[in-house]
PyMOL Python script that loads the backbone (N, CA, C, O; Angstrom):
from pymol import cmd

cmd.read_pdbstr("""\
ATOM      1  N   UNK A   1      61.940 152.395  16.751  1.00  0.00           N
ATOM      2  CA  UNK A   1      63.175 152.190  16.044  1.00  0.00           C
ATOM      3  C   UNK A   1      64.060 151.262  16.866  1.00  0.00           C
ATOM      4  O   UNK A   1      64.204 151.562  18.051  1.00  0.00           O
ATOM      5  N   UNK A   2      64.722 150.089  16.362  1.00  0.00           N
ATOM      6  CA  UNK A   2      65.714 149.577  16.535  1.00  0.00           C
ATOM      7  C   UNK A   2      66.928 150.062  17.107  1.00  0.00           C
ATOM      8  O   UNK A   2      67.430 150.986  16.468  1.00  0.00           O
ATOM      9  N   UNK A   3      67.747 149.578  18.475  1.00  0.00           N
ATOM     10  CA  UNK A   3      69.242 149.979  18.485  1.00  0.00           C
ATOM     11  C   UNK A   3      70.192 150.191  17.235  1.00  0.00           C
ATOM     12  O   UNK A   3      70.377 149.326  16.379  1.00  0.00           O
ATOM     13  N   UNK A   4      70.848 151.619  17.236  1.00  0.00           N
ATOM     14  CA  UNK A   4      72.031 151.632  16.590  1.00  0.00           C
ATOM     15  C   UNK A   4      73.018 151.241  17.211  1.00  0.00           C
ATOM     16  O   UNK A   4      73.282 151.469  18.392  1.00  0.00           O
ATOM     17  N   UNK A   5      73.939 150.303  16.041  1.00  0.00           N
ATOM     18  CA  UNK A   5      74.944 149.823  16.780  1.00  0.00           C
ATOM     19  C   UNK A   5      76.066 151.138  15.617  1.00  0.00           C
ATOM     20  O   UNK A   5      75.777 151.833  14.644  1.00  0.00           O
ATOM     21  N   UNK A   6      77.348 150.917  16.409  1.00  0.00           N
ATOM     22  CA  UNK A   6      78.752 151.489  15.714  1.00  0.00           C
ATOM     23  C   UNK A   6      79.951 150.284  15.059  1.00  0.00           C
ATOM     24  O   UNK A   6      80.337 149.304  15.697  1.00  0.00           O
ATOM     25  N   UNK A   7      80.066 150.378  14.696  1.00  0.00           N
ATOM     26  CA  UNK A   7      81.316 149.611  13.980  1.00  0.00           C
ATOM     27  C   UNK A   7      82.494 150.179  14.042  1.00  0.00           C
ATOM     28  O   UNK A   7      82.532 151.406  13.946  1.00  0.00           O
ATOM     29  N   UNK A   8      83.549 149.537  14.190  1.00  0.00           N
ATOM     30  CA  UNK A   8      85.100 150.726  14.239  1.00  0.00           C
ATOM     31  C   UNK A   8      85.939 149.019  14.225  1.00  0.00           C
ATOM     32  O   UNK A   8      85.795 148.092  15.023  1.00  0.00           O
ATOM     33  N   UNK A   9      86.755 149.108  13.073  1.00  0.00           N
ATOM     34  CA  UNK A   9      88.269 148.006  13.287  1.00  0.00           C
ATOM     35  C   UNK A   9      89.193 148.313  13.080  1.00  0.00           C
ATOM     36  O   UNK A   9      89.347 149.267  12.317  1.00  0.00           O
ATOM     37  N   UNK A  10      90.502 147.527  13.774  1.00  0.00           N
ATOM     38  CA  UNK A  10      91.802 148.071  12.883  1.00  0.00           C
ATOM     39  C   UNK A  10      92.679 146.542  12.777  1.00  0.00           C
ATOM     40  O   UNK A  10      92.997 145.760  13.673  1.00  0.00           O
ATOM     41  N   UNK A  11      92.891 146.493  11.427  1.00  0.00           N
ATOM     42  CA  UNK A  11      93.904 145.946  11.193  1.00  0.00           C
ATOM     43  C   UNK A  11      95.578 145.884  11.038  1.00  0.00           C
ATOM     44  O   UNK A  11      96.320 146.628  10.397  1.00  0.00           O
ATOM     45  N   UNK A  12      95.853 144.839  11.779  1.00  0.00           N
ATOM     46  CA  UNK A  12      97.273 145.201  12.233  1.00  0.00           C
ATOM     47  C   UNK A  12      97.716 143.522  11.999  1.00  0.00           C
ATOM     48  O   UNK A  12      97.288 142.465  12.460  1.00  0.00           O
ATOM     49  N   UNK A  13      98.804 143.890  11.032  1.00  0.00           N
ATOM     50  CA  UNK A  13      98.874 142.662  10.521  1.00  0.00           C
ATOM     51  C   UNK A  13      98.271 141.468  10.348  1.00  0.00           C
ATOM     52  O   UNK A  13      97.687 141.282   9.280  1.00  0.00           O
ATOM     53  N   UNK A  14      98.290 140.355  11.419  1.00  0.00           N
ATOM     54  CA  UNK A  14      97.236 139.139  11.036  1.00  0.00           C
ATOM     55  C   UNK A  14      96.389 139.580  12.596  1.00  0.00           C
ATOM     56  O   UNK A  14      95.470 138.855  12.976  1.00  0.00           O
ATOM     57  N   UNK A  15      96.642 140.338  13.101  1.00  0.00           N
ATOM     58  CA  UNK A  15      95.449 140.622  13.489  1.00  0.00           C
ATOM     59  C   UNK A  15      94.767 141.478  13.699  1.00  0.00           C
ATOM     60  O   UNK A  15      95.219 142.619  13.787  1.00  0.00           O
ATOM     61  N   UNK A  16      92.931 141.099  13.907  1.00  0.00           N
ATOM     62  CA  UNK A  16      92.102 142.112  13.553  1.00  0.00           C
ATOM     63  C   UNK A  16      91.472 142.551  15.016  1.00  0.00           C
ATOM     64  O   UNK A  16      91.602 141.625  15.816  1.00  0.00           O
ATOM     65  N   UNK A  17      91.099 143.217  15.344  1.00  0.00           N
ATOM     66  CA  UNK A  17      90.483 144.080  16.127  1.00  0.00           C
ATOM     67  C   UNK A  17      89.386 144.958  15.526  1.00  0.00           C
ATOM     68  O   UNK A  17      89.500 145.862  14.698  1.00  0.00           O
ATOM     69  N   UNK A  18      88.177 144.431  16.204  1.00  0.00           N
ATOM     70  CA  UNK A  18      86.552 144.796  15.709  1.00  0.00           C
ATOM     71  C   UNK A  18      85.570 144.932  17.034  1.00  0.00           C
ATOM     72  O   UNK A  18      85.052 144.048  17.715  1.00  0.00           O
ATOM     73  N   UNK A  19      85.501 146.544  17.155  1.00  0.00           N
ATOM     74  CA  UNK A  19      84.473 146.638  18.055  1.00  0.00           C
ATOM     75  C   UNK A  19      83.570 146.937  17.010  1.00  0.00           C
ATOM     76  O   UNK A  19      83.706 147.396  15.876  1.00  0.00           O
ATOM     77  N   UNK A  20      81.996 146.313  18.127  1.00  0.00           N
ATOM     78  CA  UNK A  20      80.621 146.859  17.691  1.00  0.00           C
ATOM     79  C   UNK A  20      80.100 147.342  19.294  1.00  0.00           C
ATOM     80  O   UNK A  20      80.178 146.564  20.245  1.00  0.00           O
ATOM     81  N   UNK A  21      79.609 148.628  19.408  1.00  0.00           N
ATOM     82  CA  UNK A  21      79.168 149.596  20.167  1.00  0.00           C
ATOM     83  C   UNK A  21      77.999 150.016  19.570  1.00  0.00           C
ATOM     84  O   UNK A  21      77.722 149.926  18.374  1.00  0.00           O
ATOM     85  N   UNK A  22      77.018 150.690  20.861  1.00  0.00           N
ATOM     86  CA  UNK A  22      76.153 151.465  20.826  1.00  0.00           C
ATOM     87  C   UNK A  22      76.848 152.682  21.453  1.00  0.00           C
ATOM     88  O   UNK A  22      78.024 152.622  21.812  1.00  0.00           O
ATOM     89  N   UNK A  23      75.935 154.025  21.604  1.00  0.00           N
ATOM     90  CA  UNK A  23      76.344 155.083  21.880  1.00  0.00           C
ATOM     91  C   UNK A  23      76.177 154.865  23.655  1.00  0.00           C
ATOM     92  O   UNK A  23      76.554 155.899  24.207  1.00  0.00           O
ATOM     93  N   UNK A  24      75.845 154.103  24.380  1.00  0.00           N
ATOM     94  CA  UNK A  24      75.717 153.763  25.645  1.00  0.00           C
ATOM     95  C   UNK A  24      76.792 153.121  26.056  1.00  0.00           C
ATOM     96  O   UNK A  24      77.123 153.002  27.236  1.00  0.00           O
ATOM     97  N   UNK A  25      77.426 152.646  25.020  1.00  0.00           N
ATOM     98  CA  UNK A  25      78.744 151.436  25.394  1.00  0.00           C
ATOM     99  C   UNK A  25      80.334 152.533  25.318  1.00  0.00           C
ATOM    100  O   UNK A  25      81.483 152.120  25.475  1.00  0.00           O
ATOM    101  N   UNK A  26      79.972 153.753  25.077  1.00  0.00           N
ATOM    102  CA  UNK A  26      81.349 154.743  24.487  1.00  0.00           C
ATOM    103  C   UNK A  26      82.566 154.627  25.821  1.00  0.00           C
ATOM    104  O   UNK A  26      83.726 154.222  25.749  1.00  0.00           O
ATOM    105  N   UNK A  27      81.893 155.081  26.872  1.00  0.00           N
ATOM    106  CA  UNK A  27      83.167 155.044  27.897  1.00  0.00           C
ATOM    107  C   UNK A  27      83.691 153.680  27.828  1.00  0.00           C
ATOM    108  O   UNK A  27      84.841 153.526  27.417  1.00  0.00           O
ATOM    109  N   UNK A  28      82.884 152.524  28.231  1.00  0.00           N
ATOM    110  CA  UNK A  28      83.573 151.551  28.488  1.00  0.00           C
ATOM    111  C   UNK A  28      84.518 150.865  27.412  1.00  0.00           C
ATOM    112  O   UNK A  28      85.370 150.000  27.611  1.00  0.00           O
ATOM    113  N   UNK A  29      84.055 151.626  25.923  1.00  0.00           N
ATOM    114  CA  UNK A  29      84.866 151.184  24.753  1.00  0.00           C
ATOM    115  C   UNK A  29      85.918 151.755  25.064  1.00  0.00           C
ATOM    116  O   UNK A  29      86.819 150.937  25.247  1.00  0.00           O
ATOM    117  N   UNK A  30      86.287 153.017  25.240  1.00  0.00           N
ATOM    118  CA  UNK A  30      87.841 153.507  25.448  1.00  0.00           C
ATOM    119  C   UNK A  30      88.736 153.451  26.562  1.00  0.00           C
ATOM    120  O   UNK A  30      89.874 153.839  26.824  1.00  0.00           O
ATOM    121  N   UNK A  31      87.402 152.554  27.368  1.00  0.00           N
ATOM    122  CA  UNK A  31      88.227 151.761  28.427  1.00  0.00           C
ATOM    123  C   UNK A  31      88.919 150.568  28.114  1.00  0.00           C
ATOM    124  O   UNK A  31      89.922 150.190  28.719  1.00  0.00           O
ATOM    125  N   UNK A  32      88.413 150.007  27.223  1.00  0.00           N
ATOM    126  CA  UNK A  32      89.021 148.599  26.571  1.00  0.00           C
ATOM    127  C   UNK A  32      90.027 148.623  25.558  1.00  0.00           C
ATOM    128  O   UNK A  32      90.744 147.713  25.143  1.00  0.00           O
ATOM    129  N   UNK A  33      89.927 150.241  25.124  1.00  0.00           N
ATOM    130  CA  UNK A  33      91.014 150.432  24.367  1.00  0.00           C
ATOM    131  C   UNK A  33      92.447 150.464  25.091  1.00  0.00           C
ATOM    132  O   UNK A  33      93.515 149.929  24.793  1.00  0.00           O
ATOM    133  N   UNK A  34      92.047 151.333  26.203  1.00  0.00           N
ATOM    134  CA  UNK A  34      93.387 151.338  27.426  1.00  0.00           C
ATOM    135  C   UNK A  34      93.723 149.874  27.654  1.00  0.00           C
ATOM    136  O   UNK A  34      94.743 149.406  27.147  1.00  0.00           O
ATOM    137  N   UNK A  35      92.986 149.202  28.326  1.00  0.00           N
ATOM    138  CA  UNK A  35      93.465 148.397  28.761  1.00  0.00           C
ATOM    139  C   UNK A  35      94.155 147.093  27.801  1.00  0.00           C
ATOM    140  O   UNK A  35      95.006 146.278  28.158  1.00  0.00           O
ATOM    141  N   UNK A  36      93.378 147.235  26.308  1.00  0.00           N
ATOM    142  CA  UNK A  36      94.492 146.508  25.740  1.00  0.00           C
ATOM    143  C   UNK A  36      95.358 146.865  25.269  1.00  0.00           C
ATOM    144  O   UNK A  36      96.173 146.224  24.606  1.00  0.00           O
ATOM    145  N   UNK A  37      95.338 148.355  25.615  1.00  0.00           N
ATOM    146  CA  UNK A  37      97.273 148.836  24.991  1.00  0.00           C
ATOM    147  C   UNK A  37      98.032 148.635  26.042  1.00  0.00           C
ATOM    148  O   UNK A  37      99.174 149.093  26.054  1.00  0.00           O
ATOM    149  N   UNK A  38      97.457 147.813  27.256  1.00  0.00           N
ATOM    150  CA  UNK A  38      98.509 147.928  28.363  1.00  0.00           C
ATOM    151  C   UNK A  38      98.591 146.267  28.638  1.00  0.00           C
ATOM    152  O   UNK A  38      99.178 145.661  29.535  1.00  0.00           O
ATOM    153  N   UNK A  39      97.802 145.783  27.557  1.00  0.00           N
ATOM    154  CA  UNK A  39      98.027 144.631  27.757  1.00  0.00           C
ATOM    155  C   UNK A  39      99.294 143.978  27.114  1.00  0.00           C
ATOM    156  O   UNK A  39      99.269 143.982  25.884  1.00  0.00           O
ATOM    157  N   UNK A  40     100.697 143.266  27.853  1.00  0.00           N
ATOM    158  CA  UNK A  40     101.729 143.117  26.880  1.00  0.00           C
ATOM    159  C   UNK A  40     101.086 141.752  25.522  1.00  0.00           C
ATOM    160  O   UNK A  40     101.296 141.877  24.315  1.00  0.00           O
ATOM    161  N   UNK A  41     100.454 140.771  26.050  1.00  0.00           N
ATOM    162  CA  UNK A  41      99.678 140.367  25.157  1.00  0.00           C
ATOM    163  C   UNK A  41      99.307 140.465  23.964  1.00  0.00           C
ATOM    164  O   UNK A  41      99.093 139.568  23.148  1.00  0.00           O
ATOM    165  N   UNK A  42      99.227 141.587  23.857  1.00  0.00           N
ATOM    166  CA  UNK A  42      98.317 141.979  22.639  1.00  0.00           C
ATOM    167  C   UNK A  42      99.269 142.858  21.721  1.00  0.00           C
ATOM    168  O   UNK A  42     100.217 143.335  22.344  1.00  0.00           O
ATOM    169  N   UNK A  43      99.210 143.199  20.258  1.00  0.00           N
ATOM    170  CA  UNK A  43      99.748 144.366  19.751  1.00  0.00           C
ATOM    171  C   UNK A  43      99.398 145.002  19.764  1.00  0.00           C
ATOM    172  O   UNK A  43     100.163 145.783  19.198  1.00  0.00           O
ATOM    173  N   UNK A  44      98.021 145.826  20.230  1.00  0.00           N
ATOM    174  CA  UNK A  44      97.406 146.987  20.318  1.00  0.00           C
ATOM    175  C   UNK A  44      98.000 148.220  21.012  1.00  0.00           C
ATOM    176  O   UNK A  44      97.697 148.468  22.180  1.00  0.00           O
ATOM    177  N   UNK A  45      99.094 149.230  20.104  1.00  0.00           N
ATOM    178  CA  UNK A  45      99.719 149.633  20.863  1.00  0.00           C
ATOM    179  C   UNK A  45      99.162 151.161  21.493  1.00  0.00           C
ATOM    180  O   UNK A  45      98.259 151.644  20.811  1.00  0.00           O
ATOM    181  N   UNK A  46      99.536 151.893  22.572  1.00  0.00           N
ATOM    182  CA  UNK A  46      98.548 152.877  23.016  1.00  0.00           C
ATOM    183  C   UNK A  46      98.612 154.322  21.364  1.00  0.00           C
ATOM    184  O   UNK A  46      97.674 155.052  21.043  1.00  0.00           O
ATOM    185  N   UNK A  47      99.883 154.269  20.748  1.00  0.00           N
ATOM    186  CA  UNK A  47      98.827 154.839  19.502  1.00  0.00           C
ATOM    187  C   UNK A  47      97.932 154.263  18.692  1.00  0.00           C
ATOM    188  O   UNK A  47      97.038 154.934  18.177  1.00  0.00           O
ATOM    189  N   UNK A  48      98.027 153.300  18.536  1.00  0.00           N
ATOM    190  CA  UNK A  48      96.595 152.874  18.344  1.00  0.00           C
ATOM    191  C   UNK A  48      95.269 152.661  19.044  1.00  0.00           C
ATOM    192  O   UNK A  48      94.167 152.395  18.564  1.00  0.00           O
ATOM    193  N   UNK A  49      95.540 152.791  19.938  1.00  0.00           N
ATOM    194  CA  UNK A  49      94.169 153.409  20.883  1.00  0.00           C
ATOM    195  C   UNK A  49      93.797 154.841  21.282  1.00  0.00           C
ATOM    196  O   UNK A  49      92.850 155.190  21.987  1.00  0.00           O
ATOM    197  N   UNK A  50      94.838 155.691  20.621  1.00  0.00           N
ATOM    198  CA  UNK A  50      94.772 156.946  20.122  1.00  0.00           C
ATOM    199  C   UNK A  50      94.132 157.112  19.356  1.00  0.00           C
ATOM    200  O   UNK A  50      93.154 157.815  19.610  1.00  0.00           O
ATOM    201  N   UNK A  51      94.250 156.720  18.350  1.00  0.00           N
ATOM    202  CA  UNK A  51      93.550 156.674  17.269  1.00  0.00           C
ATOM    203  C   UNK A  51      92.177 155.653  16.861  1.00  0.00           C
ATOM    204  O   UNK A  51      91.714 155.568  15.724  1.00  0.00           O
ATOM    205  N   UNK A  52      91.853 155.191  17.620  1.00  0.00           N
ATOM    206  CA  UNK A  52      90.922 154.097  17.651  1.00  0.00           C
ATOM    207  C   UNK A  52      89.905 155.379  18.776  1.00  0.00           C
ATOM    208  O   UNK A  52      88.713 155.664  18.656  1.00  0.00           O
ATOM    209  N   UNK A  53      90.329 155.608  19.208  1.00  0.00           N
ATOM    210  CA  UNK A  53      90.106 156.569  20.233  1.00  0.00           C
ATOM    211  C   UNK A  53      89.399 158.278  19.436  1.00  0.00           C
ATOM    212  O   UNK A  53      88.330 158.796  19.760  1.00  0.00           O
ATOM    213  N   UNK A  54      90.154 158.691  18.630  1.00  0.00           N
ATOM    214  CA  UNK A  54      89.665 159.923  17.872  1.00  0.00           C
ATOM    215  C   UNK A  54      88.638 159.478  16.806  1.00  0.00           C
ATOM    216  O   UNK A  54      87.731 160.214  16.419  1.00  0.00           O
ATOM    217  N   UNK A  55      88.897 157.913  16.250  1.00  0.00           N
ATOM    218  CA  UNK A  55      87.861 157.557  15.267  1.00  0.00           C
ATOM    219  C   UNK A  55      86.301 157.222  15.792  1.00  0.00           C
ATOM    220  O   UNK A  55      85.430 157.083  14.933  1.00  0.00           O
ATOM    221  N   UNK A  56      85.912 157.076  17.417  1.00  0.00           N
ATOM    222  CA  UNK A  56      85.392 157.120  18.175  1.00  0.00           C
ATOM    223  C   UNK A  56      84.702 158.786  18.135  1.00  0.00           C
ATOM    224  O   UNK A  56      83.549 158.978  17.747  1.00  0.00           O
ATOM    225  N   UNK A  57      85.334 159.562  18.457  1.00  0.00           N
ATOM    226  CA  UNK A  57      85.239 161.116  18.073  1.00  0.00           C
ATOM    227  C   UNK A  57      84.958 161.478  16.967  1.00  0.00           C
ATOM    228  O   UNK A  57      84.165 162.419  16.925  1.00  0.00           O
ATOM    229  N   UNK A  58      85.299 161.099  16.060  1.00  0.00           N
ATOM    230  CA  UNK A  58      84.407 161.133  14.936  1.00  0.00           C
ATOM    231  C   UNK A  58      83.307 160.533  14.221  1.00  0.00           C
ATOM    232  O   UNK A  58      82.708 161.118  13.319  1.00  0.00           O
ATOM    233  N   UNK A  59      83.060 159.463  14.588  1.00  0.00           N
ATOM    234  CA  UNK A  59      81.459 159.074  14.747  1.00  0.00           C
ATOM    235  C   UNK A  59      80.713 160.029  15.134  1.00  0.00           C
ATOM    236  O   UNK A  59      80.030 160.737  14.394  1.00  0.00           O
ATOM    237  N   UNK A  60      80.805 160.108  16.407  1.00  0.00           N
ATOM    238  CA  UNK A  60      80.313 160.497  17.579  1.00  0.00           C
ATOM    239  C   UNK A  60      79.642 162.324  16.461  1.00  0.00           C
ATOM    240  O   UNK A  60      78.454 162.483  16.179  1.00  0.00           O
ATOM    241  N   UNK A  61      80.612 163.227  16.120  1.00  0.00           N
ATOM    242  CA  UNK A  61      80.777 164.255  15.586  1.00  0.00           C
ATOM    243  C   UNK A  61      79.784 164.058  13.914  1.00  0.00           C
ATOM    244  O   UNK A  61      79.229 164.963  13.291  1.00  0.00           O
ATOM    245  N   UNK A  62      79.839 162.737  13.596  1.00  0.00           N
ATOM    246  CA  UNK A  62      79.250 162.670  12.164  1.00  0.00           C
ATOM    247  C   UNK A  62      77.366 162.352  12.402  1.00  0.00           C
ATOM    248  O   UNK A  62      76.415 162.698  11.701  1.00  0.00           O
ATOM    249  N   UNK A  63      77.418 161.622  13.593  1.00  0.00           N
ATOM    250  CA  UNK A  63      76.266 161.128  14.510  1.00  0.00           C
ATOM    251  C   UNK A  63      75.372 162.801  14.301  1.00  0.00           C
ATOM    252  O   UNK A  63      74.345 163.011  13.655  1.00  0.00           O
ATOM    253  N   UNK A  64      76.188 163.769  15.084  1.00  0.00           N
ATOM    254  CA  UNK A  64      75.812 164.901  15.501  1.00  0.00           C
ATOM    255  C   UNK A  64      75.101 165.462  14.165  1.00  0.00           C
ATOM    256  O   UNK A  64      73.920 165.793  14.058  1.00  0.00           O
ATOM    257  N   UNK A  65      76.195 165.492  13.083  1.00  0.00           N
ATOM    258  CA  UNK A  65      75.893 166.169  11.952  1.00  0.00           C
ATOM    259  C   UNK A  65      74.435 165.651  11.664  1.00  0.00           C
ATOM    260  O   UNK A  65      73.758 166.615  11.307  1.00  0.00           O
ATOM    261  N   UNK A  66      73.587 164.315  11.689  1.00  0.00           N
ATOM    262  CA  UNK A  66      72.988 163.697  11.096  1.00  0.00           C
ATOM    263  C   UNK A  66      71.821 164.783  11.119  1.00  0.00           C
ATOM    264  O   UNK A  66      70.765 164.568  10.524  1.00  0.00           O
TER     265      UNK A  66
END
""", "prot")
cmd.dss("prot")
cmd.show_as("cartoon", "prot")
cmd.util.cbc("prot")
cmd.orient("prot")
């Protein structure tokens, strides 16, 4: 069988934010979530990496169910 990948985006006004993950890539994804809510740069604000963050958790939880 082929890698599963994950999908997760959020749109926030004109811009988009689109990770694609495997289940090997999880820590370092919610590491990138931190760090771009701390980026002033960016609009990604840390509730939205809250929540980018629990939608992560629920994969993860629907994965399980499979």
């Amino acid at each position: 069988m082929g890698r599963e990948f994950n999908i997760l985006a959020l749109i926030k006004g004109e811009e988009r934010y689109v990770y694609v993950y495997d289940d090997a890539s999880r820590a370092p994804l919610l590491e990138t979530f931190r760090s771009q809510a701390d980026d002033p740069n960016l609009s990604l604000s840390w509730f939205d990496a809250a929540v980018l963050t629990q939608k992560v958790r629920e994969q993860i939880a629907a994965a399980v169910r499979w």
